[in-house]
DSSP file (Angstrom, degrees, kcal/mol; ACC not computed):
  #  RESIDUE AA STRUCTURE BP1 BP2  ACC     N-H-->O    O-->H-N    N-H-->O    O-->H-N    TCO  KAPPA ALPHA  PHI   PSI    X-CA   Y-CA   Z-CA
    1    1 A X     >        0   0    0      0, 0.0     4,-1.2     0, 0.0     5,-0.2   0.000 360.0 360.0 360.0 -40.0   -0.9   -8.9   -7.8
    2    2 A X  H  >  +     0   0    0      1,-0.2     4,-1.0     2,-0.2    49,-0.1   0.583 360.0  51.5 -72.9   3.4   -0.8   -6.7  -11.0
    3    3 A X  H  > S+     0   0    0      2,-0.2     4,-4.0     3,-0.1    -1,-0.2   0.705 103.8  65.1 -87.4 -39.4   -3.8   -4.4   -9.8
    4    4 A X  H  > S+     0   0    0      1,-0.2     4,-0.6     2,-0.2    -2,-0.2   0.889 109.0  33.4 -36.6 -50.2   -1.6   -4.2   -6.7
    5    5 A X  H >X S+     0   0    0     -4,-1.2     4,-0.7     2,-0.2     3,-0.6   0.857 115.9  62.7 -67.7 -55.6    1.2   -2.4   -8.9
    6    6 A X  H 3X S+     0   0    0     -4,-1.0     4,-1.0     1,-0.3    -2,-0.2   0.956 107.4  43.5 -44.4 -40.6   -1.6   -0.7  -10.9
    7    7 A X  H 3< S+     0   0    0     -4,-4.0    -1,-0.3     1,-0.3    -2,-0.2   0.782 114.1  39.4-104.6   3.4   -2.6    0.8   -8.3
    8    8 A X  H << S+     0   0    0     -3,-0.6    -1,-0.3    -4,-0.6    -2,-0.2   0.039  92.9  96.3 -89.3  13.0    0.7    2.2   -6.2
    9    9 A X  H  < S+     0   0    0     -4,-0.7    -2,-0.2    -5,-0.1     2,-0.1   0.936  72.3  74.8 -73.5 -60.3    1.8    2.9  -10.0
   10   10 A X  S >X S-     0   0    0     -4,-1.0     4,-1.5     1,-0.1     3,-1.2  -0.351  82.3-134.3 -72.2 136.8    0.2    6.9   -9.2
   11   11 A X  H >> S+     0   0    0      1,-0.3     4,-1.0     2,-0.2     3,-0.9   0.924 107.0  56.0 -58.2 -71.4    2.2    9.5   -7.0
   12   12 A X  H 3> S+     0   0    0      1,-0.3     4,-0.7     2,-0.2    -1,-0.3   0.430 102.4  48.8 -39.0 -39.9   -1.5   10.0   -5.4
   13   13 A X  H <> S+     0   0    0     -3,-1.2     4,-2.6     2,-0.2     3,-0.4   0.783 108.4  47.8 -43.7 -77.0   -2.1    6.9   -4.6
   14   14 A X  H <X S+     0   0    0     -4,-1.5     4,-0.9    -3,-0.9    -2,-0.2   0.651 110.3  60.8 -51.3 -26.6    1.0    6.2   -2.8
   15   15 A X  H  X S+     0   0    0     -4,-1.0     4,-2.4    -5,-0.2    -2,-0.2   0.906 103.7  45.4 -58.8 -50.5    0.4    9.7   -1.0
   16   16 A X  H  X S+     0   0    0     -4,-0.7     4,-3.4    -3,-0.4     5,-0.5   0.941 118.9  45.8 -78.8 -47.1   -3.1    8.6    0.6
   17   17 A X  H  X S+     0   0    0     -4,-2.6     4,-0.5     2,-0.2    -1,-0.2   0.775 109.7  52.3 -79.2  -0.8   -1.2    5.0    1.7
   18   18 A X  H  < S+     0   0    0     -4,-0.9     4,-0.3    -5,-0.2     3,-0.3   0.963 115.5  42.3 -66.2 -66.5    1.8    6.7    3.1
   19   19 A X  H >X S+     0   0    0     -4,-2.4     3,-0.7     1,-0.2     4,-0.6   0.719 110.0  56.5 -44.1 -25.9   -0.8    8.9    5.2
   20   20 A X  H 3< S+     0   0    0     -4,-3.4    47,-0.4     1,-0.2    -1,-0.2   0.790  97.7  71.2 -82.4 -20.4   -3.1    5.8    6.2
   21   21 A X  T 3< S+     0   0    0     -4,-0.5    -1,-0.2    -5,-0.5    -2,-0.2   0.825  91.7  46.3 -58.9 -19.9   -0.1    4.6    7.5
   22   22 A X  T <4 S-     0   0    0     -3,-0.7     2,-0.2     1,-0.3    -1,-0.2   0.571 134.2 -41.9 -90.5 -15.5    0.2    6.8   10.3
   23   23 A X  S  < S-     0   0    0     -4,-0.6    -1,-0.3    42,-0.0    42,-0.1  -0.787  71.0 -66.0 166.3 155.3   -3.8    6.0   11.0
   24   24 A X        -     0   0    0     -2,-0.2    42,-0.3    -3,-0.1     2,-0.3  -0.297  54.4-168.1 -68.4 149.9   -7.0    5.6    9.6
   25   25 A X  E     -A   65   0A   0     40,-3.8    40,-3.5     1,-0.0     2,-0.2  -0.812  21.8-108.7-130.5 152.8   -8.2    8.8    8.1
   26   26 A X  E  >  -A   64   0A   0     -2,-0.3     4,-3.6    38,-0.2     5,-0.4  -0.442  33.0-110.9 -44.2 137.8  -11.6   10.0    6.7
   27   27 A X  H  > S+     0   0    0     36,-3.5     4,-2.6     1,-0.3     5,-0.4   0.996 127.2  44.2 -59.1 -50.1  -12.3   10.5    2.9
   28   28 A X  H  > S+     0   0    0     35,-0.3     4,-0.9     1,-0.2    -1,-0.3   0.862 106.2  55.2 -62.7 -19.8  -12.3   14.0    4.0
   29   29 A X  H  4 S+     0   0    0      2,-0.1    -2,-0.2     1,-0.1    -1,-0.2   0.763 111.6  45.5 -70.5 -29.3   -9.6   13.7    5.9
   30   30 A X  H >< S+     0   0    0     -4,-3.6     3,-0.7     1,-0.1    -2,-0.2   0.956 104.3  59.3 -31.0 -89.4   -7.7   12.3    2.9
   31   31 A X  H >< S+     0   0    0     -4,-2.6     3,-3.4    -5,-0.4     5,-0.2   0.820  93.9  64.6 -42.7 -36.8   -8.7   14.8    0.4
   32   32 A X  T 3< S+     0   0    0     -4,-0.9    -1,-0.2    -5,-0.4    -2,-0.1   0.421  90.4  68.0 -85.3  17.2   -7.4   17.8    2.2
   33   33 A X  T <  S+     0   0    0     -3,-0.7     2,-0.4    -5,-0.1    -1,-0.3   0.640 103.7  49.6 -86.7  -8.6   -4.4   16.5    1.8
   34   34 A X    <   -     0   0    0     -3,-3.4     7,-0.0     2,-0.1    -1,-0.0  -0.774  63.1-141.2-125.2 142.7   -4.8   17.1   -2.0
   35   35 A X  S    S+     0   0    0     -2,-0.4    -3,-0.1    -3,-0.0    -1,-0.0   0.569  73.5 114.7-100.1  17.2   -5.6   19.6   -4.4
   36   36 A X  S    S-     0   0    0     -5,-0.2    -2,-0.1     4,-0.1    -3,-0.0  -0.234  77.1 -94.0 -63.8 152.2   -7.4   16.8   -6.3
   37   37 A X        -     0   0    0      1,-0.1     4,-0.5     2,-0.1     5,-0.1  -0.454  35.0-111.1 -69.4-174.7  -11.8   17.1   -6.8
   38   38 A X  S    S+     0   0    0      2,-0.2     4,-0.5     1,-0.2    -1,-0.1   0.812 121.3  44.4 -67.6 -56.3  -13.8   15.2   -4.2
   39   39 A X  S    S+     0   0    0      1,-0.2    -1,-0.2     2,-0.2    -2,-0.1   0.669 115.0  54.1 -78.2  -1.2  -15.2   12.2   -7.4
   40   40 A X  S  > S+     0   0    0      2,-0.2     4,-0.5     1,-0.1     3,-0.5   0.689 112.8  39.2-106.4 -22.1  -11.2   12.3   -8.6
   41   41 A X  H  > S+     0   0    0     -4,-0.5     4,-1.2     1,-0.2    -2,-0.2   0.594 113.6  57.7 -78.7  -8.5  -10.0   11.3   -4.9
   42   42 A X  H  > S+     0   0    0     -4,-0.5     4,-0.6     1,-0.2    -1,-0.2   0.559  99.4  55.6-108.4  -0.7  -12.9    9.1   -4.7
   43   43 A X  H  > S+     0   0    0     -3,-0.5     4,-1.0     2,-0.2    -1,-0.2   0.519 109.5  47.4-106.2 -12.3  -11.7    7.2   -7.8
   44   44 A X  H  X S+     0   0    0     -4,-0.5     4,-4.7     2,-0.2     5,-0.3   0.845 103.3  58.0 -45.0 -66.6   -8.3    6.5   -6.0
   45   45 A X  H  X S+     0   0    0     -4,-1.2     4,-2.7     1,-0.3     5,-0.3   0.957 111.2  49.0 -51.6 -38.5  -10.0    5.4   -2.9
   46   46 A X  H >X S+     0   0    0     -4,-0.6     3,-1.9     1,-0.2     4,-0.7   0.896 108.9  46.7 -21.5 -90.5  -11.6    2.8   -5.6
   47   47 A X  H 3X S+     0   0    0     -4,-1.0     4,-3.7     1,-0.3     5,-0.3   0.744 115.6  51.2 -36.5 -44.0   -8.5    1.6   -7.3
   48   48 A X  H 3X>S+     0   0    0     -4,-4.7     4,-2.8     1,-0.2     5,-2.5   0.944 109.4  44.2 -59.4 -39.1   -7.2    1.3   -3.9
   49   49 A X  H <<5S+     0   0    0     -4,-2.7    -2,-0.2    -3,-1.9    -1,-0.2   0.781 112.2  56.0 -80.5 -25.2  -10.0   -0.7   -2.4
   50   50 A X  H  <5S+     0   0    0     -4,-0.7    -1,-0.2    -5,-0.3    -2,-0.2   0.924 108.7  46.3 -71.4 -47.1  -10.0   -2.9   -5.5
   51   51 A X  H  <5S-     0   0    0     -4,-3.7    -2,-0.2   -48,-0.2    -1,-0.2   0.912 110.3-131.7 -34.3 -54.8   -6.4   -3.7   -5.1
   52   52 A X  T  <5S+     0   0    0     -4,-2.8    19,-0.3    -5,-0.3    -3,-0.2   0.560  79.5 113.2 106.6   7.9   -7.0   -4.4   -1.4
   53   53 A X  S   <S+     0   0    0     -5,-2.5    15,-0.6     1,-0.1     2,-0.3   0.225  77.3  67.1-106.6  18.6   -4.5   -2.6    0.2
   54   54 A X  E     -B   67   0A   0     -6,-0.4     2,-0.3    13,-0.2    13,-0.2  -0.962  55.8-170.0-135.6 132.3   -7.6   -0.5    1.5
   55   55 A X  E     -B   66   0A   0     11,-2.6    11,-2.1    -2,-0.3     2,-0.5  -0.955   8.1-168.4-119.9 148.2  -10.9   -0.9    3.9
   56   56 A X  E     -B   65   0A   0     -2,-0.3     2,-0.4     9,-0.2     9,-0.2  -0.977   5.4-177.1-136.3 130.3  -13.3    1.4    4.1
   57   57 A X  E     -B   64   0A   0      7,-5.5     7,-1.3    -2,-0.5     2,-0.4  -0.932  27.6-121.6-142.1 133.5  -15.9    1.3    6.7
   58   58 A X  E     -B   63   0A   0     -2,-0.4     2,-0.4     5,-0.2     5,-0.2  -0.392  25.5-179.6 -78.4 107.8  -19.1    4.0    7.0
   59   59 A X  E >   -B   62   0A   0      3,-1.8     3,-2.5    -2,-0.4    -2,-0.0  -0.882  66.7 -55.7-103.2 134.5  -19.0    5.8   10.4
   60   60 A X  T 3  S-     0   0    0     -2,-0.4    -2,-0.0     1,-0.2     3,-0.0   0.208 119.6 -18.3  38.0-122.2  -22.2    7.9   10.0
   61   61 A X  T 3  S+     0   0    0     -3,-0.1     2,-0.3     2,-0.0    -1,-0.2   0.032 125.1  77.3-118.0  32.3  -22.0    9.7    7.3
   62   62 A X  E <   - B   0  59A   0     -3,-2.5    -3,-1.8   -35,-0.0     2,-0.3  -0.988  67.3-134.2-140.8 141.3  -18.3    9.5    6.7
   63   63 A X  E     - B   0  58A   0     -2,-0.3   -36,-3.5    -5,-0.2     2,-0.3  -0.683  19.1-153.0 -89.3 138.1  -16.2    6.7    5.3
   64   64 A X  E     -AB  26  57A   0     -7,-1.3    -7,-5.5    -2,-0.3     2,-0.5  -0.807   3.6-150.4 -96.8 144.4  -13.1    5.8    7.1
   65   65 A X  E     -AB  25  56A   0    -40,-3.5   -40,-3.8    -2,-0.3     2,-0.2  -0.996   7.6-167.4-148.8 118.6  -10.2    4.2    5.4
   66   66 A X  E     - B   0  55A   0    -11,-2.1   -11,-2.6    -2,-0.5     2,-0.2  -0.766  27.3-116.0 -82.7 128.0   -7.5    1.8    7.0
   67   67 A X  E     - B   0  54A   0    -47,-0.4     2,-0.2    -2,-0.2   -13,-0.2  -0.698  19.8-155.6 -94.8 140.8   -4.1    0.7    5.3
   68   68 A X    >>  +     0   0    0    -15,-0.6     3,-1.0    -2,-0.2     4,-0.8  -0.826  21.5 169.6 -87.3  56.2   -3.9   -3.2    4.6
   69   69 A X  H 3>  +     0   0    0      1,-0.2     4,-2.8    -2,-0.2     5,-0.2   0.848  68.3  69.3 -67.4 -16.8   -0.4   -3.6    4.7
   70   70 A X  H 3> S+     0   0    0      1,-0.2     4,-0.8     2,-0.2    -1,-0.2   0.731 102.2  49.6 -29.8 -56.9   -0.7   -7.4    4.6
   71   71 A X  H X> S+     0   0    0     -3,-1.0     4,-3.5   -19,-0.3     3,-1.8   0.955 112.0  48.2 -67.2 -77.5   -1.9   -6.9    0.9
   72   72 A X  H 3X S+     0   0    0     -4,-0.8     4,-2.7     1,-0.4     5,-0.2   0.752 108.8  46.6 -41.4 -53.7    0.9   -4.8    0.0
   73   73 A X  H 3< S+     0   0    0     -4,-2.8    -1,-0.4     2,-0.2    -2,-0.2   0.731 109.3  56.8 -99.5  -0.6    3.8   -6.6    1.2
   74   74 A X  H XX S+     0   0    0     -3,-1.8     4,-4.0    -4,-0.8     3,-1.5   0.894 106.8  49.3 -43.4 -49.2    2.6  -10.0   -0.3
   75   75 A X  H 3X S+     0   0    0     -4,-3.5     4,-3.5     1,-0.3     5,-0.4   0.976 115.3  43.2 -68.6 -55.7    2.5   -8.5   -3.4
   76   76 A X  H 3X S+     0   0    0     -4,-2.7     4,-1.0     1,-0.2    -1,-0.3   0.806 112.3  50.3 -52.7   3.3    6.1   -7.1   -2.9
   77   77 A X  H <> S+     0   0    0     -3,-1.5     4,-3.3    -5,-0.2     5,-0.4   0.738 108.6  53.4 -97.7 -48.1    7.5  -10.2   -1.4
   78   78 A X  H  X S+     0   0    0     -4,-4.0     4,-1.2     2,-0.3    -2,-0.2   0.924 109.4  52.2 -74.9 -23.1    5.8  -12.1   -4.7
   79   79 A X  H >X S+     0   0    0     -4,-3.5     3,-3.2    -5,-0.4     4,-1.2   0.891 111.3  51.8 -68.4 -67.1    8.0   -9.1   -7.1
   80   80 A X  H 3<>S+     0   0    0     -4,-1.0     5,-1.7    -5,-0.4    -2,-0.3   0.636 105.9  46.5 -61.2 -27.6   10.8  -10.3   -5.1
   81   81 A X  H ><5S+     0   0    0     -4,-3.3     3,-0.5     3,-0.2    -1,-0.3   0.612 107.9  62.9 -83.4 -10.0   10.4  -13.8   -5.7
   82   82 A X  H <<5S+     0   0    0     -3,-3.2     2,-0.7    -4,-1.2    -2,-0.2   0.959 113.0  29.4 -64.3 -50.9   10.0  -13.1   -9.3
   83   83 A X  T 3<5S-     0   0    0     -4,-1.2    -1,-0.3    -5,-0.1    -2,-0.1  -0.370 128.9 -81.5-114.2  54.9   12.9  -11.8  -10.0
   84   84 A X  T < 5 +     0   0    0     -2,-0.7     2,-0.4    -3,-0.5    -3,-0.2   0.520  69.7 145.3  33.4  63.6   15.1  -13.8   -7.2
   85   85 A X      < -     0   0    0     -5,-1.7     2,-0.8    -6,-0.2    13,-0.2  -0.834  34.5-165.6 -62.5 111.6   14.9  -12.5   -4.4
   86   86 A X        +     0   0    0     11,-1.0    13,-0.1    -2,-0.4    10,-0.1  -0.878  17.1 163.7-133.3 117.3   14.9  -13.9   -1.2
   87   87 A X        +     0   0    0     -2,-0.8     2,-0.3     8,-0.1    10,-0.1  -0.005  26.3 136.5-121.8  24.4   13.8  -11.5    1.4
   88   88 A X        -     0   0    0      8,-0.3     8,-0.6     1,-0.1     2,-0.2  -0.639  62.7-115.4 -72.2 133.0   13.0  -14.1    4.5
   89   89 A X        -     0   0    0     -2,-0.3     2,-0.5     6,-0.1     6,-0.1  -0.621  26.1-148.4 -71.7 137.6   14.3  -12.7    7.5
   90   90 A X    >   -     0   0    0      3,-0.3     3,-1.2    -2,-0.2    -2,-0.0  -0.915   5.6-162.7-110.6 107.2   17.3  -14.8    9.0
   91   91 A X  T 3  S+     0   0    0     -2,-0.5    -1,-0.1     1,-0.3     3,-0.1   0.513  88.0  37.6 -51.7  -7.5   17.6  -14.7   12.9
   92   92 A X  T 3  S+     0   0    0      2,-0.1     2,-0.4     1,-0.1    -1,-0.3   0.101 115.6  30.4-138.4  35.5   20.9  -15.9   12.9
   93   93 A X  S <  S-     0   0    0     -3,-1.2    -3,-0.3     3,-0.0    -1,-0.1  -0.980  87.0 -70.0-178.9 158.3   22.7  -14.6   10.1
   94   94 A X        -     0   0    0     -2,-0.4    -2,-0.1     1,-0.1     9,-0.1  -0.051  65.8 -81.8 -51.1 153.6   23.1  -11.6    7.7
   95   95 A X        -     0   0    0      7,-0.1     2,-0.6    -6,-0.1     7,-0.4  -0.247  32.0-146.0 -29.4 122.1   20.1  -10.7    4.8
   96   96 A X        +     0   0    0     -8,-0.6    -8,-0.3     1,-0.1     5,-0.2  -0.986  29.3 163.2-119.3 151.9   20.1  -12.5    1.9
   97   97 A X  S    S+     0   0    0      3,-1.0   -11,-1.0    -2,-0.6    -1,-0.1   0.647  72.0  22.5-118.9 -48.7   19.0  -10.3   -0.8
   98   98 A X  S    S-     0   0    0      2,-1.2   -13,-0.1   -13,-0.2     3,-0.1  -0.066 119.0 -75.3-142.0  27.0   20.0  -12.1   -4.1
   99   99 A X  S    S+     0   0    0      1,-0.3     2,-0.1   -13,-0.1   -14,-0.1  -0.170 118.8  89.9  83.1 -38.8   20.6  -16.0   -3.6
  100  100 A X  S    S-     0   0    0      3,-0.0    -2,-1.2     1,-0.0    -3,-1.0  -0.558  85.0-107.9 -83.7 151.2   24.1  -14.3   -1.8
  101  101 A X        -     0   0    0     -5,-0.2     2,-0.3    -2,-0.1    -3,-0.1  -0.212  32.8-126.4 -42.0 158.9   25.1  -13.2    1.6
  102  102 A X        -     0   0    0     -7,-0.4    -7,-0.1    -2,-0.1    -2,-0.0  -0.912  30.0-123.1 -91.0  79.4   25.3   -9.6    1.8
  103  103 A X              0   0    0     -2,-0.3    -3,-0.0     1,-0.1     0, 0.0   0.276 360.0 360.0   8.1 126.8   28.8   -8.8    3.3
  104  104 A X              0   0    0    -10,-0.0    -1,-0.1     0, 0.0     0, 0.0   0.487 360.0 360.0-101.2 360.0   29.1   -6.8    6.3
C-alpha cells in the first residue's frame, strides 16, 4: 500500500491518473499534457505501473495506459481502516464515516 501513496504523493502523477480516468491515453498522449521531458514522464509512467494503479499495453509502436482504479481505492479504503474509518456503503441508512452516524 505504501508505494500506492508514494506514488500519488507527486502533483504529476495524480495529473496523468486524473486524465486516464476519462480514458485510456497514449504515452504521447499523456505527455502533451505536460511540460515535463519524454524519459521524466516515462519515469512516472514507472512509479505508476509499479504501484499498480496503471496498465500499459504496446499497440504498435505506442504504449497505451489504462487507470486501475481497483488498486487505488483498496489502498484508500485500507488508509481508512487504519485510522477508523468505516467507509462500507449502507443501503439503508446514513454514512458512517467515523464509528458514528453522520447526522442529516
Amino acid at each position: 500500500m505504501s508505494n500506492v501513496f508514494k506514488a500519488i504523493a507527486d502533483p504529476t502523477r495524480r495529473q496523468v491518473l486524473a486524465l486516464l480516468r476519462e480514458r485510456p491515453l497514449s504515452a504521447g498522449e499523456l505527455a502533451d499534457h505536460f511540460d515535463h521531458s519524454k524519459p521524466t514522464m516515462s519515469a512516472h509512467f514507472a512509479i505508476l505501473r509499479e504501484a499498480g494503479l496503471i496498465d500499459a499495453t504496446r499497440h504498435g509502436k505506442s504504449i497505451i495506459y489504462r487507470l486501475r482504479m481497483s488498486v487505488l481505492e483498496e489502498a484508500l479504503m485500507g488508509l481508512a481502516g487504519a485510522v477508523g474509518l468505516d467507509l462500507t456503503p449502507r443501503p439503508d441508512g446514513p454514512a458512517v464515516t467515523s464509528g458514528k452516524e453522520e447526522e442529516q
